[in-house]
MARLUM-441542 format. One record per residue: x, y, z of N, C-alpha, C in turn. Coordinates in steps of 0.001 Angstrom, whole numbers, plus 500000, padded with zeros to 6 digits. Each point is the difference from the previous one (the first is absolute). Example, Ala and Ser with C-alpha at 12.3 -4.5 7.8 and 13.67 -1.06 7.14 Angstrom:
REM residues 2
513190494310507800499110501190500000500900501200500000
499650501050499280500820501190500060499230501090500730
REM end
This chain:
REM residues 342
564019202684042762499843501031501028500999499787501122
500075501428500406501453499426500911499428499772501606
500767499175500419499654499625501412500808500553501581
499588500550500488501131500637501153499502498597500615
501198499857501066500213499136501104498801500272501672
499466499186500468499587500610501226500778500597500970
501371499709499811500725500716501079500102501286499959
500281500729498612499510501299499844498844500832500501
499019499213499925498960500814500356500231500235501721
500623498688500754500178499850501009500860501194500642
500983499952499063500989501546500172499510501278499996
498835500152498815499599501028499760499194500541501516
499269498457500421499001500358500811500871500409501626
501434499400500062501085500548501155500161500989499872
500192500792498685500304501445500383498764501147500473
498695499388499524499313500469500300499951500317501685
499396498785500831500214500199500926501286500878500904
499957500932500405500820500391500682500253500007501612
499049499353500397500302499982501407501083498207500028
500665500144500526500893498616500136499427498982501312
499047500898500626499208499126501380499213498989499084
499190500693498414498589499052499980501065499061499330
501276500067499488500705498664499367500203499126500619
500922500267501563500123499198500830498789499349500171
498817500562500591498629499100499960499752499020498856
500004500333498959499644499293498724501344498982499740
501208499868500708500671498766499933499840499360500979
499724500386501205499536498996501511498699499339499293
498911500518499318498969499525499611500095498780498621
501306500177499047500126499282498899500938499019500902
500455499889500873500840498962500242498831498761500855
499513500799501022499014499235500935498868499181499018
499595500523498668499101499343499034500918499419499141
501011499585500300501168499178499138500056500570498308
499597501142500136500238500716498390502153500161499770
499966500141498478501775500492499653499439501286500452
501319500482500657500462501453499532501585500249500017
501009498961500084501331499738499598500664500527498609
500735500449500140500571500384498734501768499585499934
499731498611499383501288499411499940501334500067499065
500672500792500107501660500646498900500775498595500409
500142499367499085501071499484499809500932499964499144
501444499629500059501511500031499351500211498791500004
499672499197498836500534498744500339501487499649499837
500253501179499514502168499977499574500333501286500658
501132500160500522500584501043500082501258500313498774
499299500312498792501019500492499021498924500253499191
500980500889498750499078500914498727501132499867499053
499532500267498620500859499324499224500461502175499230
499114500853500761499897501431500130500813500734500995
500732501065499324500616500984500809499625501572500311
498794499986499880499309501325500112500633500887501109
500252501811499058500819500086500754499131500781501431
498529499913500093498964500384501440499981499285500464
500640498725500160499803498405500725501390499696501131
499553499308500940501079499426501135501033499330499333
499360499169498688501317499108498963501149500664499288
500125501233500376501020500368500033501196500535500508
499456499799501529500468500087501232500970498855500027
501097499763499497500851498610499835499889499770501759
500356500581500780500117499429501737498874499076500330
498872500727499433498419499656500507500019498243498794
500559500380498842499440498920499139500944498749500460
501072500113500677500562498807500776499730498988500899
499253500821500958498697499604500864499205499227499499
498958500470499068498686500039499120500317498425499169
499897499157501146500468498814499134498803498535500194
499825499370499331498819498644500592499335499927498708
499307499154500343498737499545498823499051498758501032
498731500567499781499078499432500539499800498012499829
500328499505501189499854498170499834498251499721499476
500090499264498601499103499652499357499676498758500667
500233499651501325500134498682500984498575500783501041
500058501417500024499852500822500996498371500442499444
499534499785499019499211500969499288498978499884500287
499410498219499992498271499727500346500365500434501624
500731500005500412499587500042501877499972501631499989
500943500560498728499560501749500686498388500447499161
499846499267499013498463500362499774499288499963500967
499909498812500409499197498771501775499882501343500764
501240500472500332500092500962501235499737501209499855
499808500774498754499580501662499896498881499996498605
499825499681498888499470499832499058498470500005500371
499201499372501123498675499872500408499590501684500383
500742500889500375499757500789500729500350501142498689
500289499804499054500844501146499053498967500368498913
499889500891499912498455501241499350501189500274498648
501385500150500314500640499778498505501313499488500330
499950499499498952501996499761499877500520500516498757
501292500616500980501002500790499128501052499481499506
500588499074498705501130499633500214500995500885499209
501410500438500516500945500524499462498987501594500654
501657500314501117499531501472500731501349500718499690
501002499375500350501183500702499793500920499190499322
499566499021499239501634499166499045498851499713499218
500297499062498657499652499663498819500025498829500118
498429499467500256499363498638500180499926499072498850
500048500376498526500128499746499233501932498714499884
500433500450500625501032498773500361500328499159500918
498333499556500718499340499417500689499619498576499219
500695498594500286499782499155499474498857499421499319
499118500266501730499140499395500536498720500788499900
499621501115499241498878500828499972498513498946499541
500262499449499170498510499158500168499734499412500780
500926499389501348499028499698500851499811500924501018
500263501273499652499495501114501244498718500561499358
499791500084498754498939500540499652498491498906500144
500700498825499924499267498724499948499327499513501860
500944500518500646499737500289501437498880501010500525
500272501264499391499051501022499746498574499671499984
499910499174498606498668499497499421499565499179500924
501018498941500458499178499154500822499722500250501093
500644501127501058499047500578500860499127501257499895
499778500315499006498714501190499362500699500977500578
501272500180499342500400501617500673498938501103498686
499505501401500164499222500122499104500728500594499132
501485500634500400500916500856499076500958499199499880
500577499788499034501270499518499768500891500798498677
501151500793500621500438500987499229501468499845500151
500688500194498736501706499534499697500503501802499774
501004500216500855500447501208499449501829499350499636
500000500844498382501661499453499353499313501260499141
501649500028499769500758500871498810499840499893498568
499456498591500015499698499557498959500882499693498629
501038500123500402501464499487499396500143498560499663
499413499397500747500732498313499973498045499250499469
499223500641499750498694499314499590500287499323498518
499186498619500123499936499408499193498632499686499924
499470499238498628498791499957499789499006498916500685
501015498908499717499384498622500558500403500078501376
500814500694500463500089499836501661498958501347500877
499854500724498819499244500863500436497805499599499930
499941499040499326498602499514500007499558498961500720
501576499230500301499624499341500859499599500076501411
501059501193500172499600500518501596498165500738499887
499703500953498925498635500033500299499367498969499578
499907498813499710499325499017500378500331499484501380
501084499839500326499585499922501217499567500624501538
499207501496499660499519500678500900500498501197499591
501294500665499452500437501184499855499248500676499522
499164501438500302498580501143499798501033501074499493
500728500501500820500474501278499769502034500128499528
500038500838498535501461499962500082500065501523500681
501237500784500501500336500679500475501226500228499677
500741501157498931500771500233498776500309501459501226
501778499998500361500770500789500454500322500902498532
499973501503499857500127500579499378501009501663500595
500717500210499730500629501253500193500645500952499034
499713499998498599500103500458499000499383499802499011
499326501134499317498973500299498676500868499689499132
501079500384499582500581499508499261501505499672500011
500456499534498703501311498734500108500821500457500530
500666501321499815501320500641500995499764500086501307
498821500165500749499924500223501478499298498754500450
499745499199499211499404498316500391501186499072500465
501072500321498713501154498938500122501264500885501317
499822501280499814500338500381501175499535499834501231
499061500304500121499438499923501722499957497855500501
499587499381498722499664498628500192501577499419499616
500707500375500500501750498652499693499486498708499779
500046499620498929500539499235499197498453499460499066
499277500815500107498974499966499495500094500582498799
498927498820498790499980500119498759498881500563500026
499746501581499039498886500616499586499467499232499369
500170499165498669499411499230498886499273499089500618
500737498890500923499477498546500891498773500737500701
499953501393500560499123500481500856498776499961498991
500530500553498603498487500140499286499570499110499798
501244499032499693498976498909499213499450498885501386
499744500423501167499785499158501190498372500383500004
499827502005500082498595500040499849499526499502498810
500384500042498894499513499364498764499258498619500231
501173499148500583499421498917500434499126499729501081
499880500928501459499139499902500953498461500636498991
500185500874499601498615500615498887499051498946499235
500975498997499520499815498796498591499262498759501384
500653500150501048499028498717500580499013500714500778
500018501729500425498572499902500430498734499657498928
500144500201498919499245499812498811499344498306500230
500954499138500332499834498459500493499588500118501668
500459500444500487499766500233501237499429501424500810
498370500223499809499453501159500100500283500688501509
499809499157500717500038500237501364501410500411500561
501037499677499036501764500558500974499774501341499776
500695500586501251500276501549499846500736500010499678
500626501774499815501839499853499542499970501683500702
500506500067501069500314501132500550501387500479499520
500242501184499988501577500764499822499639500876501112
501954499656500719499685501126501579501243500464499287
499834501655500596501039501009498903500936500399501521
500915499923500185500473501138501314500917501052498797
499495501196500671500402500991498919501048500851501233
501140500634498978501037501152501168500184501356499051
500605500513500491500322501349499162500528499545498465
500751498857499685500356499881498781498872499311499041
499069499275500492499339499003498978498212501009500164
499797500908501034498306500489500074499888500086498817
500668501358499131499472500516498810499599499376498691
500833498526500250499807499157498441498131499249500911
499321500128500653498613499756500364499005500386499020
500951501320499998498581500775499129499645498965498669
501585499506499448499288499354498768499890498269500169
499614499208500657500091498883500819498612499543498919
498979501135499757498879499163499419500562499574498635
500503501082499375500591499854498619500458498875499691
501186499473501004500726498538499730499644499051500365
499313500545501213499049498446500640498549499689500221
499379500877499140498610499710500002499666499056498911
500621499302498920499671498954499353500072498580500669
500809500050501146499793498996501099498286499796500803
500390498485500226498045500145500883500489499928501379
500214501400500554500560500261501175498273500377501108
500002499268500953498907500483500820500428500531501272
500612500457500322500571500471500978501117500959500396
500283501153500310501659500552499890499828500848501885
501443499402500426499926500705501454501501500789499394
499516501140500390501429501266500152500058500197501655
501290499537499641500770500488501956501468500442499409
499880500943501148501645500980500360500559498969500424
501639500597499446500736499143500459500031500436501980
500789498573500433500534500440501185501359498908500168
500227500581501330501447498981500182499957498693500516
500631499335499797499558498574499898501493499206500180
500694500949500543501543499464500193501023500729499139
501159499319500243501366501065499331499845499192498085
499009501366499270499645499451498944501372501288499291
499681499025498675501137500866498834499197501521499906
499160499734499824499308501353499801499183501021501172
500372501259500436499505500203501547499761501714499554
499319500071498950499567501283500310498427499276500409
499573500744501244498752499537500402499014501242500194
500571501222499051499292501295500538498746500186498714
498999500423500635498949499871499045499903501676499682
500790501129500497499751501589499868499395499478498486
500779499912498479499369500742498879498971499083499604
499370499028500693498584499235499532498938501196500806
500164500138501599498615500193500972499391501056499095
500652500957499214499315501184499197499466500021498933
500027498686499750499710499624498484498673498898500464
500233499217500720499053499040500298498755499748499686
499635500981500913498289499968499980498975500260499021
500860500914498728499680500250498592500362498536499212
501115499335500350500446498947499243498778498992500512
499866499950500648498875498959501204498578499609499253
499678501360499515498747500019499358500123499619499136
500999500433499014499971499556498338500059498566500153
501247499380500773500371498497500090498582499284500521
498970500420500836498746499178500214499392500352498822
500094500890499410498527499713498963500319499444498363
501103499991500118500642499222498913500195498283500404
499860499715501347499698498426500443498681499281499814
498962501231500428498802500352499968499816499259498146
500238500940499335499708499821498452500415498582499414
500927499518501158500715498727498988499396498669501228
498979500386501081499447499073500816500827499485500957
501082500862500498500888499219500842499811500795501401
500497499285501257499798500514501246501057500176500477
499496500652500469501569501219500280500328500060501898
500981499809500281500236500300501798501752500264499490
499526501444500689500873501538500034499709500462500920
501303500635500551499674500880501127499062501300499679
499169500458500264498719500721499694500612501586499868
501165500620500637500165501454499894501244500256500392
501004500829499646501004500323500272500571499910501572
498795500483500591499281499800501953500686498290500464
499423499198498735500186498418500879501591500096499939
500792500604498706501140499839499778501003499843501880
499712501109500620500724501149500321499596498899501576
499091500049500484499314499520500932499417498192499998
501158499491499993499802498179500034499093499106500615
500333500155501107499410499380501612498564500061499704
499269499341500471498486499913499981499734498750500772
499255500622500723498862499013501227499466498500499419
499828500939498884498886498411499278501476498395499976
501099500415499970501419498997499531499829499188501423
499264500103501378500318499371501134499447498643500292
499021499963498994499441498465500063501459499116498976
501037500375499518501041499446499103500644498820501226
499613500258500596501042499675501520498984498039500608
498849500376499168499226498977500355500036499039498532
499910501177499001499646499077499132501044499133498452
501145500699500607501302499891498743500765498924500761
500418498900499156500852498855500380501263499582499054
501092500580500240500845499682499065500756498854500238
500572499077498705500634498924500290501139500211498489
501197499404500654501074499711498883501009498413500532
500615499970499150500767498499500519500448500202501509
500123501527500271500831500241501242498812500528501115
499043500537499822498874500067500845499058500019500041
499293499095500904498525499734500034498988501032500804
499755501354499322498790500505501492501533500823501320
498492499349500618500641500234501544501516498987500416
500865500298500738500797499309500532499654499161500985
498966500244500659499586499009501003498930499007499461
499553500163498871498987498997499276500907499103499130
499437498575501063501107498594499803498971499306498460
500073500941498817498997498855499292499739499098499375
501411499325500370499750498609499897499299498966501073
499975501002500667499155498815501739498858500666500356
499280501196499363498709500436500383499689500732499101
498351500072499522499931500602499373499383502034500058
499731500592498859499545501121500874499240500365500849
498961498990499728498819500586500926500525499809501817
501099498577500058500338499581501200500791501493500429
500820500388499106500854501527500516499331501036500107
498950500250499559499015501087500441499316499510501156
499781499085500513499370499658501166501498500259501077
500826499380499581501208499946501142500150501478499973
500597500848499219500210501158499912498225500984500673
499577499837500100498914500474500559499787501116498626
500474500085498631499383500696498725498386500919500683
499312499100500145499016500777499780499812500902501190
500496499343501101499904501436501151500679500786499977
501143500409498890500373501166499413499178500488498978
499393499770499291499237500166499124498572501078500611
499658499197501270498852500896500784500802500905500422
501230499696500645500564501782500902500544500868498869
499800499892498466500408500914499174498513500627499610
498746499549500194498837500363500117499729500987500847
500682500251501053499585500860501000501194500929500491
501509500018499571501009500513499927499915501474499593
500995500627500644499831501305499936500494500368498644
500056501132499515500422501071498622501465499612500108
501068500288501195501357499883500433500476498736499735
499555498604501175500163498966499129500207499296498653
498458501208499814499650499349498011501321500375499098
499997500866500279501351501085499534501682499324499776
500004499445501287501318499120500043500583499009499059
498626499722499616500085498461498793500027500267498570
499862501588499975499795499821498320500872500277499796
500241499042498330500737500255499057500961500786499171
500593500857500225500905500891499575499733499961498149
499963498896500196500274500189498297498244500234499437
499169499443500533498837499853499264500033500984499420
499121500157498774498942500636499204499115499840499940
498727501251499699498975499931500246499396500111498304
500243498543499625499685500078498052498440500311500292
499721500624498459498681500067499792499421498539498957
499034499697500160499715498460499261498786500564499054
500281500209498865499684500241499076499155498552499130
498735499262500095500416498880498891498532499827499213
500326499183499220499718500609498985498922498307499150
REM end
């Protein structure tokens, strides 16, 4: 039987709420009772062994920059310092963690401070078997499989330098150890554009013999000077909301949970209120940055920077903040997915 994650439900239960005052309350209240509600992205490399052409890695200016790899010298003290407080960890947000030396002892870090999610997002290009069981033994719950083509001509196109075949035979193999391993998920997140929507329709056909529990569809957006920049969604928004239905109840039939933007409406209209608690609760780290710039964390830990930073007495004046204020902080990009699960 398949298992969703609690963080899902957790999501499901964020979108519900729509006022962004009772969130702010409900994180002043999870922090003061020392509960997680952290949601920790980390990059432990800045490189991908992928040239997708919707991705910053192909921005040669940007990928010059985009340089480091996380000190495995560095690792128990960054568990020490954010890991107590983290409701999940994300590893691999924007490069391919998978050429990350050192991944068993981040997942092994995980476990040993009870993070409750622990989820790997890769391309799934460079998976191997024995390096891949070892990491879920040591704490790894969730894989998270980048996808941008149904099939091989617009896969190996949109994904540079990506092998269609290595891709299959990666779920093959993530499928073969949930069988050993009941409890891993295996999510596929799709970002779909005007060239790759239409091959969706047949997505169950080729990939429903996979034990997929999870699929998030997101629009593309811009994300830097990428190879590929049509970012206009005109010939999906008219098609959508008919496509919307068929694609849930065909997830529905095969037990998988679905988070999609809910109607042609979310397409068009991004921004949403509910994205303003992101500001409290998202912590990104790569070889090159930790968080905040003013959080020293090697010499204090978080809870000391939420006290110095006075965190939570922002936290109350976003409780009582006007519509205008609220307004200022959101997200441009959000979406307002629907959480479908199953």
């Amino acid at each position: 039987m398949k298992k969703t994650p609690l963080t899902y439900y957790l999501l499901k239960l964020n979108s519900k709420i729509k006022n962004p005052r009772i969130k702010f309350l409900g994180l002043w209240i999870l922090h003061h009772l020392g509960k997680r509600y952290l949601a920790v992205n980390f990059d432990p490399v800045n490189q991908c062994n992928l040239r997708c052409k919707m991705c910053y890695f192909t921005d040669e200016n940007y990928v010059k920059k985009l340089k480091g790899v996380f000190s495995a010298d560095d690792l128990e003290l960054w568990g020490q310092r954010i890991l107590p407080k983290a409701l999940k960890l994300q590893v691999g947000c924007g490069t391919e963690p998978t050429l990350y030396k050192h991944l068993d002892k981040v997942f092994q870090l995980g476990k040993k401070y009870q993070v409750p999610h622990i989820s790997m997002t890769t391309n799934a290009n460079l998976l191997q078997k024995e390096k891949l069981e070892s990491w879920i033994q040591n704490g790894l719950q969730e894989i998270t499989v980048s996808l941008h083509g149904v099939k091989k001509e617009t896969y190996e196109f949109l994904m540079g330098r990506g092998n269609y075949e290595k891709f299959h035979q990666s779920l093959q193999l993530i499928t073969e150890l949930k069988s050993k391993y009941p409890e891993l998920v295996l999510r596929i997140n799709y970002t779909f554009n005007e060239d790759n929507f239409n091959e969706l329709n047949s997505f169950f056909e080729i990939y429903g013999k996979y034990a997929i529990d999870i699929i998030q569809l997101r629009p593309i957006s811009k994300i830097g000077e990428t190879a590929y920049n049509n970012f206009s969604l005109e010939k999906i928004i008219p098609v959508y909301d008919k496509f919307i239905r068929n694609f849930k109840q065909q997830a529905q039939a095969y037990k998988i949970s679905l988070l999609a933007p809910a109607s042609a409406d979310n397409l068009v209209r991004r921004a949403a209120l509910q994205s303003l608690i992101y500001h409290f609760t998202y912590i990104y780290i790569s070889p090159t940055v930790f968080w905040k710039e003013d959080f020293d964390w090697k010499n204090e830990t978080y809870n000391a920077y939420f006290k110095r930073k006075k965190i939570g007495q922002q936290m109350l004046k976003m409780i009582f903040a006007s519509s205008k204020q609220l307004k200022k902080l959101q997200r441009e990009q959000n979406l307002n997915y629907q959480i479908d699960l199953s």
